[in-house]
C-alpha positions in Angstrom: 26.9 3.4 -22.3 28.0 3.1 -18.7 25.6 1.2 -16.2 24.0 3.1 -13.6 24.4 1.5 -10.0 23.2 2.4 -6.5 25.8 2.3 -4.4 25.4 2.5 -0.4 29.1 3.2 1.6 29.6 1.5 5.1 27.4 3.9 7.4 28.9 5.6 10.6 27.7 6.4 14.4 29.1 8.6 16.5 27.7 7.9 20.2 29.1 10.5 21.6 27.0 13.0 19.2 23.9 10.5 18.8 24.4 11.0 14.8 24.2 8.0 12.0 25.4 9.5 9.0 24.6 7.1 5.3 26.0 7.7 2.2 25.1 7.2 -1.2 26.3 7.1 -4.7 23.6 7.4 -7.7 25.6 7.1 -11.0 27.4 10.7 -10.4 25.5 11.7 -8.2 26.5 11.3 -4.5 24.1 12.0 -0.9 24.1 12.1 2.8 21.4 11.5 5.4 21.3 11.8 9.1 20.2 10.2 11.8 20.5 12.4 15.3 19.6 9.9 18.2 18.6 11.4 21.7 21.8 11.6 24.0 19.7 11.0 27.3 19.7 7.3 27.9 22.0 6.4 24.8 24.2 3.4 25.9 27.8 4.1 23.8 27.9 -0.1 24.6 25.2 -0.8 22.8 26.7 1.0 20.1 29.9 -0.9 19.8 27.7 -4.6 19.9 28.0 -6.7 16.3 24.0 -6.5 16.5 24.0 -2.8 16.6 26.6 -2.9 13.7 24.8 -4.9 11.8 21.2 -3.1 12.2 23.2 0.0 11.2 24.0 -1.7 8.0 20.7 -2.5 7.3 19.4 0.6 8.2 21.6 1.8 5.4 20.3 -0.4 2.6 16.8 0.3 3.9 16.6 4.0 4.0 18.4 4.2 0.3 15.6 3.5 -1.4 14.7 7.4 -0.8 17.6 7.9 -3.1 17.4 4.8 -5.5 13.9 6.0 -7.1 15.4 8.9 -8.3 16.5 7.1 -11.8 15.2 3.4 -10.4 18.2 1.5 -11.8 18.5 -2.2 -12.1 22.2 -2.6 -10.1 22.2 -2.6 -5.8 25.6 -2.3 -4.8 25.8 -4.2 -1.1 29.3 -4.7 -1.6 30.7 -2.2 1.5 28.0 -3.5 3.9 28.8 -6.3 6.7 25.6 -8.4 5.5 24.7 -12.2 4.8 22.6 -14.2 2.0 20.1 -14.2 4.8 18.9 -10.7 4.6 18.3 -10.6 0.6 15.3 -11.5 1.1 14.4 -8.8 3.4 15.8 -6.3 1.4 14.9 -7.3 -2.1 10.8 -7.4 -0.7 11.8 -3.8 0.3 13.2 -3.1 -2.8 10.5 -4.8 -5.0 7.6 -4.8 -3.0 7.9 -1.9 -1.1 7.9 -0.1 -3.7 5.3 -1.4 -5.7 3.5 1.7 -5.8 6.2 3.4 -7.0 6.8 1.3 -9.7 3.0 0.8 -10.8 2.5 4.9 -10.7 5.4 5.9 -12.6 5.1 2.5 -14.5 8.7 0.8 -14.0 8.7 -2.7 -14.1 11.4 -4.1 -11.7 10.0 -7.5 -10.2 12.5 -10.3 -10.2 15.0 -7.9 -12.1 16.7 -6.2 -9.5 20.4 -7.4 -8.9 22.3 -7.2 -5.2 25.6 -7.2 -4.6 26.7 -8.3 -1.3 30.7 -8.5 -0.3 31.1 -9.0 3.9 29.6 -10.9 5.9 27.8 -9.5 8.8 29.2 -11.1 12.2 27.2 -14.4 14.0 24.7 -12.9 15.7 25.2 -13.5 19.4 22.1 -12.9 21.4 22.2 -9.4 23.5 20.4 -8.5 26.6 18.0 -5.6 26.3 15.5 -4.7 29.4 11.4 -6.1 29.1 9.8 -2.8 27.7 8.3 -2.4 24.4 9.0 0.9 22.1 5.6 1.9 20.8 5.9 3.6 17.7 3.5 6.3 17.2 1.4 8.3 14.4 -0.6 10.7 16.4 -4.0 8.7 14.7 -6.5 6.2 16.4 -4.7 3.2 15.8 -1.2 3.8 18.1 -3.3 5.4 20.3 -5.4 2.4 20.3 -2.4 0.4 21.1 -0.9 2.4 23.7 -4.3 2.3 25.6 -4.1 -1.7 25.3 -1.1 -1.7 26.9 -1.8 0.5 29.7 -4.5 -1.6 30.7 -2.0 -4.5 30.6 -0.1 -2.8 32.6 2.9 -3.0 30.3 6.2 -0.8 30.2 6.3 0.9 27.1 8.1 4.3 26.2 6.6 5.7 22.6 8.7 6.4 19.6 8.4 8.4 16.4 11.1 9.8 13.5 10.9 13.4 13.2 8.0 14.0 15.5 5.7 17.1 14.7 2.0 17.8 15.4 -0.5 15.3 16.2 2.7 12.8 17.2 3.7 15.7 19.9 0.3 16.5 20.9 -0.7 13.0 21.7 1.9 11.8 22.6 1.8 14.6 25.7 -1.5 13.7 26.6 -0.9 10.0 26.9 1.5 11.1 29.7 4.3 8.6 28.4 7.8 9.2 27.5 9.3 10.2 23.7 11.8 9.4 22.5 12.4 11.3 19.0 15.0 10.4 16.2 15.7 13.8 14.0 16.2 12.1 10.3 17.3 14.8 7.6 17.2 14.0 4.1 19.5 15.4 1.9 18.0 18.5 0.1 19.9 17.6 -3.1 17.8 14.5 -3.5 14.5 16.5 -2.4 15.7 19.1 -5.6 15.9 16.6 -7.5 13.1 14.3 -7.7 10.8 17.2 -8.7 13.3 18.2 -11.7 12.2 16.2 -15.1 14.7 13.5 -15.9 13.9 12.1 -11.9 11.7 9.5 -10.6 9.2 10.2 -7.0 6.7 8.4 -5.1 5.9 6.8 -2.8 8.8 4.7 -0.6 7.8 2.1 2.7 8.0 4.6 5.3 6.9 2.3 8.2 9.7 -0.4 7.2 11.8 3.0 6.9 10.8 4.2 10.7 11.0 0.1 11.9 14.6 0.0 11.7 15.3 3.2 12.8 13.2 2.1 16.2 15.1 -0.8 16.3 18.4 1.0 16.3 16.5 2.9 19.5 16.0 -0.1 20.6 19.0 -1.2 21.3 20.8 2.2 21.9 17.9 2.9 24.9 16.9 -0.6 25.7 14.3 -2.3 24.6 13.0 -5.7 23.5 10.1 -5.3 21.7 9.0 -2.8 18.8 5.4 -2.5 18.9 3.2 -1.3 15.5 0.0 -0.7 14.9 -1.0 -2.3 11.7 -4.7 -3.8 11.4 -4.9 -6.9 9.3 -6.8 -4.8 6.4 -3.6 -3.7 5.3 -2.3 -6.3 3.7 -4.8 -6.2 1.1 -3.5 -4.1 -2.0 -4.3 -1.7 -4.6 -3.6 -3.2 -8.1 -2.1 -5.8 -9.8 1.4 -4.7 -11.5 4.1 -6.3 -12.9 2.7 -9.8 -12.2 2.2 -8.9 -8.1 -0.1 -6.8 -5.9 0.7 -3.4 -5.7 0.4 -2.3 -2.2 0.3 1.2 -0.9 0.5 -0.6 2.8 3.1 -3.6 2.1 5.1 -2.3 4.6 2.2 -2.9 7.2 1.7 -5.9 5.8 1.5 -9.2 7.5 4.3 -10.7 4.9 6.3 -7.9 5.6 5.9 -8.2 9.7 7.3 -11.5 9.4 9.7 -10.5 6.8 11.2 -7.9 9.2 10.5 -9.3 12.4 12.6 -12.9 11.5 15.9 -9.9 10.5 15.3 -8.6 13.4 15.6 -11.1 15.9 18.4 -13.0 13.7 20.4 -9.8 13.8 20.3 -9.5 17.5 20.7 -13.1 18.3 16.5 -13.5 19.1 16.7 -10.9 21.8 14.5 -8.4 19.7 11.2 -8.7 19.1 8.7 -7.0 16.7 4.9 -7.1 16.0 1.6 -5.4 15.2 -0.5 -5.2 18.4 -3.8 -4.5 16.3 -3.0 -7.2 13.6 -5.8 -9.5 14.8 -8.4 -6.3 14.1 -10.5 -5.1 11.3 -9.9 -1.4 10.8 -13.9 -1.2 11.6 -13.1 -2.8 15.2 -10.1 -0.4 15.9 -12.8 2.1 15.6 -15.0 0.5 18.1 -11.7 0.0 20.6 -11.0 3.7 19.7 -14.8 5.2 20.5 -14.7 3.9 24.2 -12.6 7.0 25.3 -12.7 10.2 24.5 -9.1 10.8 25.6 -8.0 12.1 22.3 -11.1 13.6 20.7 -9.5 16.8 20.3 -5.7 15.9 19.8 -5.4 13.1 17.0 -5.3 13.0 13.1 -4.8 10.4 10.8 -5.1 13.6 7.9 -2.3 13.3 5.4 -2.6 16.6 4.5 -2.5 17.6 8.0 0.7 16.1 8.7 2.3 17.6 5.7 1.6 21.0 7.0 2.9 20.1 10.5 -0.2 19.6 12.2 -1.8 22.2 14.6 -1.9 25.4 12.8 -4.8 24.7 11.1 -7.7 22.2 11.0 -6.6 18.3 12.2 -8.6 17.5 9.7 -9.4 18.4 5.9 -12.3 16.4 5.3 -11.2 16.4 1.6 -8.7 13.2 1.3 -8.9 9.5 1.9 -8.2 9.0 4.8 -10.7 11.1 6.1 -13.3 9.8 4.4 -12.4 6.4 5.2 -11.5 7.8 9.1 -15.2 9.3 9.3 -16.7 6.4 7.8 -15.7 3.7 10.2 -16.1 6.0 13.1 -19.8 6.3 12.6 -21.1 3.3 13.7 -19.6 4.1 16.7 -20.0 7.7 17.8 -23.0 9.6 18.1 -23.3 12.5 15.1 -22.4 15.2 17.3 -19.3 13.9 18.9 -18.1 12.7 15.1 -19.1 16.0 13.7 -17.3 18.1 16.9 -13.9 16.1 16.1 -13.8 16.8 12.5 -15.4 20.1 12.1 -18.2 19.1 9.6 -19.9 16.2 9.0 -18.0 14.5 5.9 -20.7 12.2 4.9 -23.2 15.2 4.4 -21.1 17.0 1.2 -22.3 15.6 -2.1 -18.8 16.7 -3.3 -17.5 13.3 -1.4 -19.8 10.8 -3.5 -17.2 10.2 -6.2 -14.8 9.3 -3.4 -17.1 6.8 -1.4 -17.8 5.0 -4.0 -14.0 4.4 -4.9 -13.7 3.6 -1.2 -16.6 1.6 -1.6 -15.8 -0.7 -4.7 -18.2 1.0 -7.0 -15.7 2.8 -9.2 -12.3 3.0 -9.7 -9.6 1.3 -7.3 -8.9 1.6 -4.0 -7.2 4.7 -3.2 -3.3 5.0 -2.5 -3.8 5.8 1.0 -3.5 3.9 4.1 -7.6 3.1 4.2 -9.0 -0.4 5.1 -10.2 -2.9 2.5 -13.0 -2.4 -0.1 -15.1 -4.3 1.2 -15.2 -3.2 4.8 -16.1 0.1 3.8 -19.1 -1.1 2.3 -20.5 -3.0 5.1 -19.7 0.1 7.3 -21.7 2.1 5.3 -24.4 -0.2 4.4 -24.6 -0.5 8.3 -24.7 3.1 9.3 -27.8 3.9 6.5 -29.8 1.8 8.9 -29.2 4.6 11.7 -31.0 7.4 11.3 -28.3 9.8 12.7 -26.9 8.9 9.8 -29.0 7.7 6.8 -30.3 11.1 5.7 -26.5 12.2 5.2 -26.1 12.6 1.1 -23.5 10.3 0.9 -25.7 7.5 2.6 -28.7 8.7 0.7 -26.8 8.2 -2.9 -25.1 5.3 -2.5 -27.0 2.7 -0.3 -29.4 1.5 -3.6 -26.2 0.9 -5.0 -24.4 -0.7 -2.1 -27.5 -3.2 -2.1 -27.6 -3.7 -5.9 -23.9 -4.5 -5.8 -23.2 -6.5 -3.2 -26.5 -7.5 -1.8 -27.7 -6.7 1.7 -27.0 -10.2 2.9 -23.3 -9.9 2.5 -22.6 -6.4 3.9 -24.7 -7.9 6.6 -22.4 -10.6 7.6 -19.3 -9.0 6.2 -20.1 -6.9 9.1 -20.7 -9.2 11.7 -17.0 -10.8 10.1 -15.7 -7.3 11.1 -15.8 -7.6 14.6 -14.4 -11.1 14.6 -10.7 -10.8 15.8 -8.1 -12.7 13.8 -5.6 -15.5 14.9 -3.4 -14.9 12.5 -1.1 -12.2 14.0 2.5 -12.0 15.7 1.7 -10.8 19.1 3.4 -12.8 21.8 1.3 -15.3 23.7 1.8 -13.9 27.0 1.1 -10.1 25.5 -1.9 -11.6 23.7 -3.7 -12.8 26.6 -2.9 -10.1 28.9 -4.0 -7.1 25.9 -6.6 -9.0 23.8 -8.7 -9.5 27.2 -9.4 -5.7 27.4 -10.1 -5.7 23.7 -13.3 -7.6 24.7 
């Protein structure tokens, strides 16, 4: 029986159309995606530089893995890619660890199996000169927007960035008064056909590492040094264990995976590139408090999921039905008064009795936590615990049924200072020292 292997062909860009075309080889089966860059601003230089060569090449192993899970094999052919021994490791954590919840869901076991072929080498990097303005890449929920108000205050030079930009990501954007620059990515259809066909693997793949090195191809085409996230420091805390590691529906928000990408990053372009979470020293509960001093974007944001998957302002920003607006309500509240919480979502969420089940998994008192992009277990808790002290809020149901068993759990001493650890900001974060002093002063 003939070994299936996952074979990714030397990409192409054409600067004079803006378009990155990948290709890819499943077994039989072959694929194309696209990448259509903005012409205004590209620099067909840039283009022609080893670094850009070599990010392309990495762009191709990294966006693969959209094909790859189709049939999940155990062989990564490399072989036509300009690569070193130095970025396995960054690609096998994507590869392994990226998709660890794709592996736990559909229950593959992969870990220290996978094998990578690599045949050239990728050119010495030679450092590059790119302009000192940071590419903020943007979601259209509280946390970029968090960021982007950080920077203003700073008075930093930053242009926002986003891969296939739709709803919320348009609408905020346009009221933050800052430039977009938008990357059109197509899929092929063939592999969207097939992953709902029997016989064919889906789930879940590292988007953000996905949309990372596409910025940092912008980044170089359009000039810029720095590619700014907005990952708080809750999300590298996982779902389950599987396979001997942590699952992680976040690892590629992770702080092991910042580092992971930020030290290819700046070895590919000769340290000239830099890349970091602006909000990594924050609780997802203190990104709430940063995000409740303006109203700005009250009326424009969404962190919905099943928002964005309809394409945003059509409907309701928010369901009020999944995780992450449960977990999105929750760790407004302490924050917000009822009526201006209630105004922005369209109902109260911690009023339905419907939403118990779903706090309480959000919570730690059943289940796991969710496969969503929601802070850790235990800051939910002490978010909760703290907002049944306030009487805007301790008569909602959700408050009412689960407080006696917040206390009986944890204990009313812990969610108290688990609190209080909330708002204590982190040192252990990327962020440059000169960017830290200037941001993290208006943080405080």
């Amino acid at each position: 029986m003939t070994k299936t292997v996952f074979e990714i062909a030397a990409p192409l860009f054409d600067a004079d159309t803006g378009i990155a075309r990948f290709d890819y080889r499943l077994g039989e089966l072959a694929f194309i995606e696209t990448l259509r860059f903005p012409l205004d601003g590209l620099s067909a230089d840039a283009a022609q530089s080893g670094a850009f060569r070599h990010l392309l090449d990495l762009n191709a192993a990294v966006l693969g893995v959209s094909y790859f899970k189709l049939l999940a094999p155990f062989s990564i052919d490399l072989a036509s890619l300009a690569l070193t021994d130095d970025d396995l490791p960054f690609l096998t954590d994507i590869y392994e660890n990226g998709l660890g919840e794709f592996y736990a869901r559909n229950d593959l076991r992969r870990f220290g199996q996978l094998q990578f072929s690599i045949g050239n080498s990728a050119p010495q990097p030679t450092p590059i000169i790119l302009p000192e303005r940071a590419l903020v890449l943007i979601g259209g929920g509280k946390d970029s927007l968090v960021s982007v108000d950080l920077l203003e205050c700073a008075g930093r030079d930053i242009t926002l960035f986003a891969v296939n930009p739709k709803g919320p990501i348009l609408t905020t954007s346009g009221r933050s008064g800052h430039d977009l620059i938008g990357v059109e990515r197509t899929l092929d259809p063939e592999m969207i056909r097939l992953s709902r066909e029997p016989g064919y693997y889906n789930g879940h793949v590292p988007s953000t590492a996905i949309n990372s090195m596409i910025a940092a191809l912008a980044a170089l085409l359009y000039g810029y040094n720095a590619i700014v996230l907005s990952n708080e420091r809750s999300a590298s805390e996982g779902n389950i264990d599987f396979d001997g590691r942590e699952a992680n529906h976040q690892h590629s928000k992770s702080l092991g995976f910042e580092r992971l990408i930020a030290e290819t990053l700046a070895h590919a372009s000769g340290g000239t590139l830099g890349y970091f979470s602006l909000l990594r020293p924050f609780s997802e509960a203190r990104i709430g408090q940063l995000f409740a001093r303006t109203d700005r974007y009250d009326d424009v944001f969404s962190s919905c999921n099943t928002n964005f998957r309809l394409g945003g302002n059509d409907g309701p920003l928010w369901c009020g039905k999944c995780p992450k607006c449960h977990f999105v309500f929750l760790i407004l509240a302490p924050w917000m008064s009822r009526e201006r919480l209630v105004a922005i979502f369209g109902q109260n969420v911690l009023d339905d009795p419907e939403n118990i089940p779903a706090y309480r998994e959000l919570t730690g008192l059943a289940g796991h936590k969710p496969w969503e992009c929601v802070g850790e277990i235990l800051e939910a808790a002490a978010c909760l615990w703290r907002i049944s002290k306030d009487p805007q809020w301790s008569r909602s149901a959700v408050v009412i049924a689960l407080r006696p068993e917040l206390e009986a759990f944890y204990g009313a001493a812990r969610l108290e200072d688990a609190f209080m650890e909330l708002m204590a900001d982190s040192p252990d974060h990327l962020i440059p020292e000169q960017i830290e002093k200037a941001v993290i002063s208006h943080a405080n």
